[in-house]
C-alpha positions in Angstrom: -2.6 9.0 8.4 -4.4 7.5 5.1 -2.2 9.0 1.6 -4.7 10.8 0.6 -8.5 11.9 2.2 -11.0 9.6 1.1 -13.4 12.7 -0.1 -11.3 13.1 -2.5 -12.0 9.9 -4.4 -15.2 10.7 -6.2 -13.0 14.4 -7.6 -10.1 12.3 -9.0 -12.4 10.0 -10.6 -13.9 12.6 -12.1 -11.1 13.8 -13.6 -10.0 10.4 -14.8 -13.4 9.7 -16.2 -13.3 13.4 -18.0 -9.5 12.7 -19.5 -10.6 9.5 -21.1 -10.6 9.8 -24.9 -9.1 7.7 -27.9 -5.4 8.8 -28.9 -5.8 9.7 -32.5 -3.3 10.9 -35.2 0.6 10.9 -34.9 2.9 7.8 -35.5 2.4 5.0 -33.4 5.4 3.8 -31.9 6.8 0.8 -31.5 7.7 -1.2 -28.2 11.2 -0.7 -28.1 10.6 2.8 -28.5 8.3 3.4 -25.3 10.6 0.9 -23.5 13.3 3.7 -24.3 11.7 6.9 -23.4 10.5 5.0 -19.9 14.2 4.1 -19.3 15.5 7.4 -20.0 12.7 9.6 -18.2 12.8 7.1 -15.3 16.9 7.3 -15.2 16.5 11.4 -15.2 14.5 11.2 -12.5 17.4 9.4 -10.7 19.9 11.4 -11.9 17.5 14.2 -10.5 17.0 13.6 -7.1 20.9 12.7 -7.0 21.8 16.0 -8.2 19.0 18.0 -5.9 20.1 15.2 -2.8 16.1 14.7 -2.4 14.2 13.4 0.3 11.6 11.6 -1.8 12.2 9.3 -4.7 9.4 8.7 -6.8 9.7 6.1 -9.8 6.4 4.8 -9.9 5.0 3.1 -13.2 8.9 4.1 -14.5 11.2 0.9 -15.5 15.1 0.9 -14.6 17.5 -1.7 -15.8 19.6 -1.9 -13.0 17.5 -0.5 -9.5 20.7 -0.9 -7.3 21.9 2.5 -8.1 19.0 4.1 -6.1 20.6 2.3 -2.9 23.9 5.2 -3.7 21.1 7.6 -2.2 21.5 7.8 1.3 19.8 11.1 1.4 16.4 9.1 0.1 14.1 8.8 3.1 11.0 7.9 1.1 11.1 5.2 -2.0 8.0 4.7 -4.6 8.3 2.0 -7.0 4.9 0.5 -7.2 4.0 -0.3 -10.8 7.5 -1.2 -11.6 9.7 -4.2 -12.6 11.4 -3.7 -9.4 11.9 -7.1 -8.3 14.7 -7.4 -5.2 14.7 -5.6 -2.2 18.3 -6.9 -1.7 19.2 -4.2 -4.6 18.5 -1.2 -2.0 19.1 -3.5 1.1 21.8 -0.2 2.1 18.9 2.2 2.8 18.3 2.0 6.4 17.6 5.5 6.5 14.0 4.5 4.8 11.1 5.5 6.3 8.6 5.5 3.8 8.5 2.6 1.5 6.2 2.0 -2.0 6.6 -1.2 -3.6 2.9 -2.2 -4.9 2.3 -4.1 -7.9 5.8 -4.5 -8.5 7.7 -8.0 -9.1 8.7 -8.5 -5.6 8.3 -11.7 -4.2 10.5 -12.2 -1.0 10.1 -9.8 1.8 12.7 -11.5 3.7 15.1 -8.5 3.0 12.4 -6.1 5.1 15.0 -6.4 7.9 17.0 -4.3 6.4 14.1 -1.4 6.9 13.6 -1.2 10.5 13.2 2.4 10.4 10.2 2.7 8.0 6.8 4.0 9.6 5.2 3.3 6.3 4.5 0.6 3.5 2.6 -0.4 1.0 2.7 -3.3 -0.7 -0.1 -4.3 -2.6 -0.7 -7.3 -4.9 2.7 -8.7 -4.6 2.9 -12.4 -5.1 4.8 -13.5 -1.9 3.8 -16.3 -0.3 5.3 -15.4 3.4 4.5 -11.7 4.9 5.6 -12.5 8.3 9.2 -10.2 7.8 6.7 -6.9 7.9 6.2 -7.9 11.7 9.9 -7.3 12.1 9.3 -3.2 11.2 8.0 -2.8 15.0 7.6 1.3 14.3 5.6 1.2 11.4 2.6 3.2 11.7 0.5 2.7 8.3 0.8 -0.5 6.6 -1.4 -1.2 2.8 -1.2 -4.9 1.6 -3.9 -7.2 -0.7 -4.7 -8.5 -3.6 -2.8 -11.6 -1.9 -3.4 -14.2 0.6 -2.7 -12.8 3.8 -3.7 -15.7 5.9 -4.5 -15.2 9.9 -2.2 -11.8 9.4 -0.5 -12.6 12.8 2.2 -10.5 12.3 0.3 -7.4 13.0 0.0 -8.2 16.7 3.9 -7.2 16.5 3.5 -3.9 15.1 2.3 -2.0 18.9 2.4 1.5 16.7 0.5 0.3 13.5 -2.4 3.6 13.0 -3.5 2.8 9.8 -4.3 -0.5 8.2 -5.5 -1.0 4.6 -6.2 -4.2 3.3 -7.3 -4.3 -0.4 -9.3 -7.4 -1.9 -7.3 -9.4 0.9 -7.9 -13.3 1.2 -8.2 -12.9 4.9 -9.0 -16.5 7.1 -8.9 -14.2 10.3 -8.8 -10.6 12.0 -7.6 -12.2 14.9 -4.7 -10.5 15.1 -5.9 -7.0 15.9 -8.1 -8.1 19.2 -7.1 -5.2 21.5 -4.6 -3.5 19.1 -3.3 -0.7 21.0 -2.8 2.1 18.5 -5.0 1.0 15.5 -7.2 4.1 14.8 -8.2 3.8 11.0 -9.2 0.6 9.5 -9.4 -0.2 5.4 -11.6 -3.6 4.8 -11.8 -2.9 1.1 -12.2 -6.5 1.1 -14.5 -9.7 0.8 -13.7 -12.1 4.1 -16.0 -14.2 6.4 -13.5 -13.3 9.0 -15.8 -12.6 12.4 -15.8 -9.1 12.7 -16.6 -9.2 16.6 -12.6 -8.6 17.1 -13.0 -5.2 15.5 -15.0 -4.3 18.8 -12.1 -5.0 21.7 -9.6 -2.5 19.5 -9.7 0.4 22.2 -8.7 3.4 19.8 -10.6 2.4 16.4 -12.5 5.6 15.6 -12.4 5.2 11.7 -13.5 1.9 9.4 -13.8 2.2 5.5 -15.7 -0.8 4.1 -18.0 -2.0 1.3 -21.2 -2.4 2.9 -22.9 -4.7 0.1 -20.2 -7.6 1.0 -21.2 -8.2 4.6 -23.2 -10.7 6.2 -25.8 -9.9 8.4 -23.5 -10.6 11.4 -20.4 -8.7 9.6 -23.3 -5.5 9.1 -24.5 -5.9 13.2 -20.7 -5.3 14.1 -20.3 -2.4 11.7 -23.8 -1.0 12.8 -22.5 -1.5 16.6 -19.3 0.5 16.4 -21.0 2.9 14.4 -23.7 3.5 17.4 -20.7 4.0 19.7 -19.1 6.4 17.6 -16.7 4.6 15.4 -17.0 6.9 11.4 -18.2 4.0 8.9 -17.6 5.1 5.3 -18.9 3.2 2.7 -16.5 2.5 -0.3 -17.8 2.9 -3.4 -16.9 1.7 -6.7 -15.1 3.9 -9.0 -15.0 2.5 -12.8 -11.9 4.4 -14.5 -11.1 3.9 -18.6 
């Protein structure tokens, strides 16, 4: 399953848009300051879900000085850091128990440690700067994977992942969609990207009923795939693009 229904998009933009104002009066605070209350709201939130023992962990866009204490949660099954300083996977490397993993747009740049995480059925790791993805095709149960915003190369490691449902590549350098011919369990595509990858492949993937994709970066031969799958049932739905302040 996608994290959230894409009909939703165009509501929660709105209500972006709609909350966008200029801050005005009060005392401006200084660096240090904001660096503080982030630690301290980010470290209650810790302190939190160790208290509660919770089942999801969510420390997005917080900052931590020290992220191996999360890894003393072995009651954590699902771990959001994306939009974080979180930079080692080695400093939670003890939660096997993981299943759901969140580490976009965070400092990570080795994904060697992924081995540790053979339990996980999701991740997403967006616009990391790693050179090497080839550890996510050790996670043989994952079932929804979201990368970009990175080279990804031929993505061969996805012909490793038999139980992959859900793929989501955002503004992807992509040489190749080789690797999905005949996936057997893909069922929702993401192509939120720009590629001259040949998009015949996407027609041999037996159980693809779903593609999101934005239509005005195809060529011709890209659009007569889309318009193909679409005649034999396949949902297109166009992205569109959102502009948030």
């Amino acid at each position: 399953m996608l994290p959230f229904p894409r009909s939703a998009l165009f509501a929660a933009a709105l209500m972006v848009l709609s909350a966008c104002q200029l801050e005005t009066g009060g005392t401006p605070q200084t660096l240090e300051e904001l660096q503080a209350e982030r630690l301290a709201a980010t470290q209650a939130k810790v302190e939190n879900c160790r208290d509660s023992v919770c089942g999801r962990l969510n420390l997005d866009s917080g900052y931590l000085e020290d992220y191996s204490q999360v890894a003393e949660l072995d009651h954590v099954t699902a771990f959001m850091a994306s939009f974080t300083d979180f930079s080692d996977l080695s400093d939670i490397a003890p939660m096997t128990q993981l299943v759901e993993l969140h580490i976009g747009r965070t400092q990570v740049t080795d994904l060697s440690e992924l081995k540790n995480f053979t339990s996980l059925t999701l991740l997403h790791a967006q616009n990391l700067q790693v050179q090497d993805y080839s550890a996510i095709g050790q996670l043989s149960g994952l079932q929804e994977l979201a990368l970009g915003g990175s080279d990804l190369g031929d993505m061969a490691f996805v012909r490793q992942l038999s139980q992959l449902r859900s793929l989501t590549l955002s503004r992807a350098d992509i040489t190749s969609l080789e690797a999905l011919r005949r996936h057997p369990s893909l069922e929702v595509l993401d192509l939120d990207t720009s590629t001259e990858a040949d998009f015949s492949v996407l027609k041999t993937i037996p159980n693809l009923r779903e593609i999101y994709i934005t239509p005005w970066e195809l060529s011709e031969e890209q659009q007569a795939v889309i318009d193909e799958l679409e005649a034999n049932g396949v949902t297109i739905a166009k992205e569109l693009a959102i502009i948030v302040c």
